[in-house]
C-alpha positions as CSV (number, residue, x, y, z in Angstrom):
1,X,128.3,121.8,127.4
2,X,129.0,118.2,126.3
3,X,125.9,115.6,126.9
4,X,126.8,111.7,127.7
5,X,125.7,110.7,124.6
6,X,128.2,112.9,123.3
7,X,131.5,110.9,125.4
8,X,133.6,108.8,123.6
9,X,134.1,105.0,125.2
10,X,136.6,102.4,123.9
11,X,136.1,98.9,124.0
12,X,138.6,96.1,122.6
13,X,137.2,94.2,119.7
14,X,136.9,90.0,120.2
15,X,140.2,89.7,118.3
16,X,141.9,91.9,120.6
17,X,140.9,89.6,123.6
18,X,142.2,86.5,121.6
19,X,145.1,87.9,121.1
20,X,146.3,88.9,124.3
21,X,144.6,85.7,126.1
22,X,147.0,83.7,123.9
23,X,150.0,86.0,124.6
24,X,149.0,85.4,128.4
25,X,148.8,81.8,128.2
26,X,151.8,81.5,126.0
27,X,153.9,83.5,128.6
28,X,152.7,81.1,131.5
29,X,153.5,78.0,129.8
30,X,157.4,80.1,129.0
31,X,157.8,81.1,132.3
32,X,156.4,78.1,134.2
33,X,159.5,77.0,136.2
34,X,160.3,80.8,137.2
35,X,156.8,80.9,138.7
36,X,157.5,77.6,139.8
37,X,160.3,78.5,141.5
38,X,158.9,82.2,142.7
39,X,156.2,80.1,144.3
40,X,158.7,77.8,146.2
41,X,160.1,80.8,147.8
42,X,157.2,82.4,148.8
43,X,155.9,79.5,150.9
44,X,159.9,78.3,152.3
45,X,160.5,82.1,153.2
46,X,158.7,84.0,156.0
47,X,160.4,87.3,154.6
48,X,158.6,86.7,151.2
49,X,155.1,85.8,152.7
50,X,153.3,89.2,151.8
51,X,153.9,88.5,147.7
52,X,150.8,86.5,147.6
53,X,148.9,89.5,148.0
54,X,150.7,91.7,145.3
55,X,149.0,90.8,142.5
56,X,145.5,91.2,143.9
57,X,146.6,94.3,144.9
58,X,147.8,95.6,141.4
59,X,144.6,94.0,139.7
60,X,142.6,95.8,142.1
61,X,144.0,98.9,141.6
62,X,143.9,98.9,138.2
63,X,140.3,98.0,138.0
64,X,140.1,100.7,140.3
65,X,140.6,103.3,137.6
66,X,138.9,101.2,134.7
67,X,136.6,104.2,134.4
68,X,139.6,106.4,132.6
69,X,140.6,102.9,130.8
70,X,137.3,103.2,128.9
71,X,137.6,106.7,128.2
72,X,141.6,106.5,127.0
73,X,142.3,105.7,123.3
74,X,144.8,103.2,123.3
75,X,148.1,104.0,120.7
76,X,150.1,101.3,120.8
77,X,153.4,101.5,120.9
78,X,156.8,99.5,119.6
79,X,159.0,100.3,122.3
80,X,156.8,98.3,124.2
81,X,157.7,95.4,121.8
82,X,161.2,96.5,122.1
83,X,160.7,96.2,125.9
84,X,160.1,92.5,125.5
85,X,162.4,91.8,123.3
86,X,165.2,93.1,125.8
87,X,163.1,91.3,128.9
88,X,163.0,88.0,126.8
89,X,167.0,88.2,126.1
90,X,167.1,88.5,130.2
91,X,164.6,85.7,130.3
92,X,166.7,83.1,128.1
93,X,170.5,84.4,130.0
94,X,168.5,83.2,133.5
95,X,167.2,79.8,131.7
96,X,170.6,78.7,130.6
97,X,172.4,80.6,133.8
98,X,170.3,78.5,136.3
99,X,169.4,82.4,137.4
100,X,165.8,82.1,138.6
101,X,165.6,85.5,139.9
102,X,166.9,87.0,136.2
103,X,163.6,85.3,134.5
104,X,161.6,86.3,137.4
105,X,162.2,89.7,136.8
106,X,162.1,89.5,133.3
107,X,158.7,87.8,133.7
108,X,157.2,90.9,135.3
109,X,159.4,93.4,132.6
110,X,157.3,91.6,130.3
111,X,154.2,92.1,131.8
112,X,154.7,95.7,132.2
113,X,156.3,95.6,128.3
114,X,153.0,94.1,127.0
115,X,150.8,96.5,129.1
116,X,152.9,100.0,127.2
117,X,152.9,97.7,123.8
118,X,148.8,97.9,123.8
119,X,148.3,101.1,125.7
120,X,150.8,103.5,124.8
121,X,152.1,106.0,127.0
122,X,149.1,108.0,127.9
123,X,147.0,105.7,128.8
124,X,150.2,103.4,130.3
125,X,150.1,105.8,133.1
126,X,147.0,105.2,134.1
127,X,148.2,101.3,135.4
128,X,152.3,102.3,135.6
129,X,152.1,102.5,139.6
130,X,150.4,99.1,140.0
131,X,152.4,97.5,137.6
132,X,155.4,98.6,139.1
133,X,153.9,97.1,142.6
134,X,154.7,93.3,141.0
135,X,158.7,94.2,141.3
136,X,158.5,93.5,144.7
137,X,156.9,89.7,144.1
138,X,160.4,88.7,142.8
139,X,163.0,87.0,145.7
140,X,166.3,88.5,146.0
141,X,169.2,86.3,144.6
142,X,170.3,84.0,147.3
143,X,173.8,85.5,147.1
144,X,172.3,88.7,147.9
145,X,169.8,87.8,150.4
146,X,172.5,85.9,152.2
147,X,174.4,88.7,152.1
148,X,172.2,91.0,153.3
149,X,170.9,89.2,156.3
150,X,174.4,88.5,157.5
151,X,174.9,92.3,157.4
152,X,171.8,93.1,159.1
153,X,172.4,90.3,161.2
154,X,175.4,92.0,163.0
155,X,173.9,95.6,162.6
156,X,171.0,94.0,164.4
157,X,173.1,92.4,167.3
158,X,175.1,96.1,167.7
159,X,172.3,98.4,167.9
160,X,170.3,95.7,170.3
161,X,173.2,95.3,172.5
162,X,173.2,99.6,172.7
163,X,169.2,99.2,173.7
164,X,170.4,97.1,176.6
165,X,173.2,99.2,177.6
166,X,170.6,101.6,178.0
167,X,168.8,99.8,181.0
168,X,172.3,99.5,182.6
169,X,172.5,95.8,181.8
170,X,176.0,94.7,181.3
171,X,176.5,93.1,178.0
172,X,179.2,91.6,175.8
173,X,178.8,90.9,171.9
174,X,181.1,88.6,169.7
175,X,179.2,88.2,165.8
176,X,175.9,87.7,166.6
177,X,176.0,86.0,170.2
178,X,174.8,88.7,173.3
179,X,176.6,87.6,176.0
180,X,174.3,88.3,179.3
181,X,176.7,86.3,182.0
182,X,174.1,83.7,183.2
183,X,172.2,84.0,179.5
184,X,173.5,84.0,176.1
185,X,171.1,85.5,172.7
186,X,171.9,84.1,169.4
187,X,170.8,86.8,167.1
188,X,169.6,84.1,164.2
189,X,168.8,84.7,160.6
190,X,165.3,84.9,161.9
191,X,165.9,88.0,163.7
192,X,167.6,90.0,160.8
193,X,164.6,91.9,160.6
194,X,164.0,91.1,156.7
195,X,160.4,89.3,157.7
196,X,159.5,93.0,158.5
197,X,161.8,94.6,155.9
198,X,160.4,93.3,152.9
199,X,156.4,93.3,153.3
200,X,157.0,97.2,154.8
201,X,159.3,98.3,151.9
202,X,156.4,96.8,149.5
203,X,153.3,98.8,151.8
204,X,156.0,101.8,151.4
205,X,155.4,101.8,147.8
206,X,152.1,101.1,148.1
207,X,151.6,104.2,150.5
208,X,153.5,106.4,148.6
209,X,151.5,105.8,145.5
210,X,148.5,106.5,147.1
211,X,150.2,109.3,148.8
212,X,148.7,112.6,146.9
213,X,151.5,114.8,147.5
214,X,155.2,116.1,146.1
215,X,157.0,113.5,144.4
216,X,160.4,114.2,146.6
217,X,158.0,113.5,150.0
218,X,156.8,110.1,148.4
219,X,160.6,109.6,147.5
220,X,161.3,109.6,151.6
221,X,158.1,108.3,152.4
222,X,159.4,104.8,150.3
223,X,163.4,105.3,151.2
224,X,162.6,105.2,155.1
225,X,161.2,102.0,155.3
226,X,164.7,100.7,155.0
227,X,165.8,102.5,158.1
228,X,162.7,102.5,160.2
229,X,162.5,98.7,159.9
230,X,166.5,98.1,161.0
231,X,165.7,100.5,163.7
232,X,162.9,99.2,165.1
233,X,164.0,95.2,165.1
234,X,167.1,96.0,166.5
235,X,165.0,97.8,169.5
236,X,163.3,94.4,169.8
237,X,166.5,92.7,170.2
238,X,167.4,95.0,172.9
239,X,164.0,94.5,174.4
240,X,163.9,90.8,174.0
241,X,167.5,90.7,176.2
242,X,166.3,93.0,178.7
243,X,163.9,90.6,179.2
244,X,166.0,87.5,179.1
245,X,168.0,89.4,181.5
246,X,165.6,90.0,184.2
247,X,163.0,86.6,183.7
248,X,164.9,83.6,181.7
249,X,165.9,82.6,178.9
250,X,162.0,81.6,178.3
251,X,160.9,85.1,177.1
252,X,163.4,84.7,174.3
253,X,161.2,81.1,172.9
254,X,157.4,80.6,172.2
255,X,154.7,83.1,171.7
256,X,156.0,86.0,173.5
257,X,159.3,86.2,170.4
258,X,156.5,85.9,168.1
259,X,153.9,88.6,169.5
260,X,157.0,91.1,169.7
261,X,157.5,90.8,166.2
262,X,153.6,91.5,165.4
263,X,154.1,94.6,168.1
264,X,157.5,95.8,165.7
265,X,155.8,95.4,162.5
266,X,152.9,97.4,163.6
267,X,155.0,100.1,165.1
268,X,156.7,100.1,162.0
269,X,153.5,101.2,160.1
270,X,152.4,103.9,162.7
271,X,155.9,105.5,162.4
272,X,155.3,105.8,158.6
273,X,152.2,107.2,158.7
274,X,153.2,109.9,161.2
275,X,156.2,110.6,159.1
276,X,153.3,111.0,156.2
277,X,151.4,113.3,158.5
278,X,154.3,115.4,159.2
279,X,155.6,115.4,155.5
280,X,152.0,116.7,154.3
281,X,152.1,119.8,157.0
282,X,155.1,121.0,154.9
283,X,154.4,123.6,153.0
284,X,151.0,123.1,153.6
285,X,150.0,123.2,157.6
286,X,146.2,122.7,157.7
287,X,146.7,119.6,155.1
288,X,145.3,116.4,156.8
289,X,146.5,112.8,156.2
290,X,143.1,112.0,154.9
291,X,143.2,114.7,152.6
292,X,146.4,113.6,150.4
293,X,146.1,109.8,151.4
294,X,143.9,106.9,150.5
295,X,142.1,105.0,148.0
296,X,140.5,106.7,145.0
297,X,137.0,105.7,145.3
298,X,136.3,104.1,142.2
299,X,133.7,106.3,139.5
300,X,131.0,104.3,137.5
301,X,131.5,104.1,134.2
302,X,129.5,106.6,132.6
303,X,125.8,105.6,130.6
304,X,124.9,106.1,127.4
305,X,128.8,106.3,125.8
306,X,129.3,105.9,122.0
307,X,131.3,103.3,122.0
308,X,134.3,102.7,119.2
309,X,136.4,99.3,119.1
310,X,140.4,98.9,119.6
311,X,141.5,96.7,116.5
312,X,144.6,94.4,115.8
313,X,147.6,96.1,114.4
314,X,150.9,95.2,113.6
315,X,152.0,95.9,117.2
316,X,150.1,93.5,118.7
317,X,151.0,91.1,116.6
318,X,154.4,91.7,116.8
319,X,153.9,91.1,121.2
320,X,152.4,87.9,120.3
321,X,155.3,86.7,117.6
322,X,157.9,87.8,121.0
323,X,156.2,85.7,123.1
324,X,155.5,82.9,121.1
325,X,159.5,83.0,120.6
326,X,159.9,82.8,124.6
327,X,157.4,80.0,124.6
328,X,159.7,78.0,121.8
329,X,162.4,79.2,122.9
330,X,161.6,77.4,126.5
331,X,161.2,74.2,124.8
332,X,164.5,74.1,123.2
333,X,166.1,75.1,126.3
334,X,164.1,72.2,128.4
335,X,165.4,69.5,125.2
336,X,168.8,70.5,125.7
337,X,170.9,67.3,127.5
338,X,173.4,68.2,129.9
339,X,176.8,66.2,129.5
340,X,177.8,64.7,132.9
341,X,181.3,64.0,132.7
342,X,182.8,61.1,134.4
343,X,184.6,61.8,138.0
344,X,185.2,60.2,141.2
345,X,183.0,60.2,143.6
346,X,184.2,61.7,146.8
347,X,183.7,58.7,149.0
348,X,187.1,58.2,147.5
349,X,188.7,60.7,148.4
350,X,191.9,60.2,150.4
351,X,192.4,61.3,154.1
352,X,196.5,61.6,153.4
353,X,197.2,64.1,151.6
354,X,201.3,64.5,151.1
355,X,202.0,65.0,155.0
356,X,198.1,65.9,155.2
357,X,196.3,64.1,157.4
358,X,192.1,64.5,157.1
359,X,189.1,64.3,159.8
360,X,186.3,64.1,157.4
361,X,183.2,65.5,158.4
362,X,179.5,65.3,157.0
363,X,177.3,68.5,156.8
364,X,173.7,68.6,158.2
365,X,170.5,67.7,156.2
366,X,169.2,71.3,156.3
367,X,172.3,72.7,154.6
368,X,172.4,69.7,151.8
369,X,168.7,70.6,151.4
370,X,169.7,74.6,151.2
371,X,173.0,73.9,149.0
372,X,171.1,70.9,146.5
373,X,174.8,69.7,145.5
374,X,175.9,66.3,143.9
375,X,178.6,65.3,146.1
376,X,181.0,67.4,148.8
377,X,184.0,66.3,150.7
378,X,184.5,68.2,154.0
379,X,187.0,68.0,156.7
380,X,189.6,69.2,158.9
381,X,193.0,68.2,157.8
382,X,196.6,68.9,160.1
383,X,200.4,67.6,159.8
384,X,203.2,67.9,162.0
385,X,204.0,71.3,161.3
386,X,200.9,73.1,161.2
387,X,197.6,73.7,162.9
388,X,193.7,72.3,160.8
389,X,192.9,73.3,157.8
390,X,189.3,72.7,156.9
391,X,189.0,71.8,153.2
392,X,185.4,71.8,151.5
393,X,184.7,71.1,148.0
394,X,181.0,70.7,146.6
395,X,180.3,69.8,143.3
396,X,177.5,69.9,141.2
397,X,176.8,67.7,138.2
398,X,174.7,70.0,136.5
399,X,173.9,74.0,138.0
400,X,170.3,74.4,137.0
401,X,166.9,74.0,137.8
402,X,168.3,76.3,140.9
403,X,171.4,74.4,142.1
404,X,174.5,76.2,141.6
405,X,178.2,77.0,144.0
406,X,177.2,80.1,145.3
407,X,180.1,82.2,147.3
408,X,181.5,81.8,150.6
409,X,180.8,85.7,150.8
410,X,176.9,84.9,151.0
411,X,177.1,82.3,154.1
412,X,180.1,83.9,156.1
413,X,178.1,86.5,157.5
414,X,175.0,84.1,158.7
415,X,177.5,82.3,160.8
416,X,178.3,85.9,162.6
417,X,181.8,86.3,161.4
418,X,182.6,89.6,159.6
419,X,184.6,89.6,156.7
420,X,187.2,92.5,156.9
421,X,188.8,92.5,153.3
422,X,188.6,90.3,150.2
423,X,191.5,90.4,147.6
424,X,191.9,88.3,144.6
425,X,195.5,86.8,144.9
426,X,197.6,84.7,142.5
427,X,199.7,81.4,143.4
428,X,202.0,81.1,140.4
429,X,204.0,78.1,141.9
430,X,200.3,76.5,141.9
431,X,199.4,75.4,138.4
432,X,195.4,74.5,137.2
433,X,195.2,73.1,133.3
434,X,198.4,75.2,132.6
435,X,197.1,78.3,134.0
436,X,198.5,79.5,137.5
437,X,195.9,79.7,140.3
438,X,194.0,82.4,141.7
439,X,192.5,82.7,144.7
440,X,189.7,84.9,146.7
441,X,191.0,85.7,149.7
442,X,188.8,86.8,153.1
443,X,190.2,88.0,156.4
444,X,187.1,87.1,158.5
445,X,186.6,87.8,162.2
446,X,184.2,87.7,165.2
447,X,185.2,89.4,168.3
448,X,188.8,88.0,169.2
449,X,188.7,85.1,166.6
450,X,190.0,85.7,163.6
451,X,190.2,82.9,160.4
452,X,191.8,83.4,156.9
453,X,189.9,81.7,154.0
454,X,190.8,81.4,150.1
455,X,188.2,79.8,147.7
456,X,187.4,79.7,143.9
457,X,185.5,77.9,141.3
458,X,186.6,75.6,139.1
459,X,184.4,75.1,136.6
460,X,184.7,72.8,133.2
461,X,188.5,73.1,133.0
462,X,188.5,77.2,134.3
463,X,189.5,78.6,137.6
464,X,187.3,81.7,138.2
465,X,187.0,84.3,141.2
466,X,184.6,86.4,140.1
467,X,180.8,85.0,140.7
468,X,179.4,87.0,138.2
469,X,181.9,85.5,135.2
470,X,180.4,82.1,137.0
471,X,177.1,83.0,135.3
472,X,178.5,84.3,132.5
473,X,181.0,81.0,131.4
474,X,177.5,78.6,132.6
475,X,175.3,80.4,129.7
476,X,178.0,80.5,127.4
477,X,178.9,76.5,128.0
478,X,175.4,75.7,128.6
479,X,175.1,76.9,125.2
480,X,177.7,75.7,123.2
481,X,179.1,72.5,125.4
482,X,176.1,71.5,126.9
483,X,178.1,71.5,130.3
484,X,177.4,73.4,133.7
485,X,179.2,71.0,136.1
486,X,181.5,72.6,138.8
487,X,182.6,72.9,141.8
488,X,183.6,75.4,144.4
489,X,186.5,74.9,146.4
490,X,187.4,76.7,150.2
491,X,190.1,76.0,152.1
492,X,190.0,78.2,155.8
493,X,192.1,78.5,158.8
494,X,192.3,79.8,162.3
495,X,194.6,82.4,163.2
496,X,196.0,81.7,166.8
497,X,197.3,83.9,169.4
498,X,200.5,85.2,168.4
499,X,200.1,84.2,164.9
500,X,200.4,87.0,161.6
501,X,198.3,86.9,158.9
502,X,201.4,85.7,156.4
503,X,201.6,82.4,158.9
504,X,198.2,81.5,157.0
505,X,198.7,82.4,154.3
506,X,202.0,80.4,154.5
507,X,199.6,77.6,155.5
508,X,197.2,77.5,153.6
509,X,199.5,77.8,150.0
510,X,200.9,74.6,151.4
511,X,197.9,72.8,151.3
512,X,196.8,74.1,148.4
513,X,199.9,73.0,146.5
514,X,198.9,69.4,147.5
515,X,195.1,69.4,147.2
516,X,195.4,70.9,143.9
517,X,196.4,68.2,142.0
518,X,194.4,65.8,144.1
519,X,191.3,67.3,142.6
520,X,191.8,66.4,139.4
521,X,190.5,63.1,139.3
522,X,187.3,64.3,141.1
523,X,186.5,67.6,139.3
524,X,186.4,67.2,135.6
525,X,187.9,69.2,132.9
């Protein structure tokens, strides 16, 4: 039988610190507007609130098990270096892309990349759940938050108008208004639920990895959190026009909205851990919660170990050479001038176009603040023969730091319209730079209204539909033009009574065939 004296402990040698103190400090300084950034959103966003926590949390778990750390020989490994490699290519793509979300995440890919580079797979494990925690720090992309709180948004609205239905109460929906009679409930972007969604889906992964059981019950442990939270804040919609319904418009406001939301969240987390009670009984029936659920408590590092020192190898040298190259690689990308081409501004821009006759129209300060573009023309423009057309351009003289034309697709949905079907169509009588125009098309709708819009980018002498070639043609012009102006350009209409869909698309060609050319002299080639 083996004495303490007899154990084995590992401790890293002075070197060893340096090493990975400098790789630390160097991936700060590479990363620092991605953090920047990160930290922007956490404290703008509500939904995002619960991030500051997250790395505590994972530092605390891995202390938490620093016992087997001591114990575990590192082996480091060079897929670990490979790892960062890959994460660093992400890293420079998001620079030069303006994609803050794609050097977020390839922030914490590095982190976890470093931690397999100097542990090696066996002892990796050990920290793998905590490090994966820090996923969930990183904000969605704001084309696909947008888009997913307009969808939960109307989901929201449709299963809270069922939960009134249910006290007899009737109630009519059109997007994301609840129509009462005497009271009408605009189902904001507030109430789409992702202010629950996203701290629960986090404590779901958190719970899971604590949770001491099959992997396929963690699996749905995790997975429900989605469901469960849509569930639950659309029942607080229902509840919150019941109670409009019956005592004013008042219970909707003020400290009673906000204590219902507490009242959801918490009920949130008691439905998951009875699902994790009931999950446990499977299979097993006399299993307890407490017996497959909580915190390891931590051990004491054992007394009396015969200690050995980790040395410097090629590996770690090789993380420190990949990060150093981030950290340079930063600085050249923060030297680089962007060309800003001339144009006219748009306080020029004429309100006759051919038989075209323009309204303009300014937007409001908390949409310039949201969009950050240069310069926008907006406005509802109508001739004899046909109905408005609202025309908006916006333009931005360079898409980085965070500013960039992000799709139509994103915002529709927040305004409560659903879009039915998009299709990419071509105007060949409609020539851009020699090539003929193409066009996204939406057939949007809420309740009886119905609109048709067409929009694209034009970007440094290209007419693009697809958002992710967007990102793709700002890197590669970024890189080699020094250029990542653009604008993005949406033309919409109402469908009337009596109307087909052809009538605007009739229309809206029309204007396109003279706006088109009108554009030139404000969006540069």
């Amino acid at each position: 039988m083996a004495t303490t004296s007899n154990l084995v402990g590992w401790r890293n040698s002075p070197q060893l610190w340096g090493l990975l103190g400098l790789s630390s400090i160097l991936l700060v300084y590479g990363f620092w507007n991605g953090i920047i950034d990160m930290l922007g959103r956490w404290a703008s966003k509500e939904e995002y609130g619960y991030a500051y926590f997250l790395p505590f949390i994972t530092a605390y778990l891995i202390w938490q098990r620093r016992y087997l750390l001591v114990e575990a020989k590192f082996r480091p490994s060079w897929l670990g270096v490979a790892g960062i490699i890959f994460a660093a290519s992400l890293y420079f793509i998001g620079e030069i892309a303006t994609t803050f979300t794609l050097v977020q995440y390839a922030l914490v890919m590095i982190v976890i990349g470093m931690a397999y580079a100097v542990l090696g797979w066996h002892a990796f494990k050990i920290v793998a759940g905590p490090l994966f925690l820090l996923f969930f720090i990183v904000p969605l992309p704001p084309f696909i938050y947008n888009s997913l709180s307009g969808k939960l948004q109307l989901i929201s609205s449709q299963l809270g108008v069922e939960v009134i239905r249910w006290f007899g109460i009737s109630v009519f929906l059109e997007g994301n208004v609840i129509d009462l009679g005497d009271y009408k409930l605009q189902v904001v972007e507030a109430c789409n639920g992702l202010r629950y969604l996203f701290p629960l889906v986090s404590l779901a992964f958190l719970a899971a990895y604590l949770y001491r059981v099959e992997y396929w019950k963690r699996v749905v442990v995790f997975l429900s959190s989605i469901p469960i939270t849509v569930l639950m804040n659309s029942f607080r919609i229902g509840v919150i026009g019941v109670l409009v319904d019956n005592w004013g418009q008042e219970q909707a406001d003020g400290f009673l909205h906000y204590f219902e939301g507490w009242i959801v969240f918490m009920s949130c987390l008691g439905i998951l851990l009875i699902e994790m009670v009931l999950l446990a009984k499977i299979g097993s029936p006399e299993r307890r919660l407490r017996d497959v659920f909580g915190l390891e408590i931590p051990k004491p590092i054992p007394e009396g170990l015969n200690y050995r020192v980790r040395t410097v190898n090629s590996v770690h040298y090789a993380t420190l050479f990949s990060i150093s190259l981030i950290a340079v690689g930063s600085l050249y990308v923060k030297s680089q001038q962007q060309i800003l081409p001339d144009r006219q501004d748009f306080s020029s821009f004429p309100a006759r176009i051919g038989s075209w006759l323009g309204d303009e129209d300014i937007l409001e300060e908390r949409y310039l603040k949201s969009l950050r573009l240069d310069d926008y023309i907006i406005g509802d423009y109508t001739n004899s023969s046909y109905g408005p057309i609202n025309l908006y351009v916006a333009y931005y003289a360079s898409q980085q730091a965070g500013s960039a034309a992000h799709s139509p697709r994103s915002c529709i949905p927040g305004g409560g319209w659903e879009i039915d079907s998009v299709t990419e169509v071509k105007l060949p009588e409609l020539q851009v730079n020699g090539v003929s125009l193409k066009v996204n098309r939406l057939v949007i709708m809420r309740g009886e209204s119905k609109k048709l819009v067409y929009y694209w980018f034009q970007q440094r002498g290209r007419v693009i539909t697809n958002e992710w070639l967007v990102k793709w043609y700002l890197f590669l012009d970024s890189l080699t033009r020094h250029r990542t102006d653009g604008a993005l350009i949406r033309l919409t209409t109402t469908i009337s009574d009596g109307e087909e869909w052809a009538d605007g698309d009739i229309r809206l060609t029309e204007f396109a065939g003279q706006v088109v050319p009108v554009l030139d002299n404000y969006i540069p080639n």
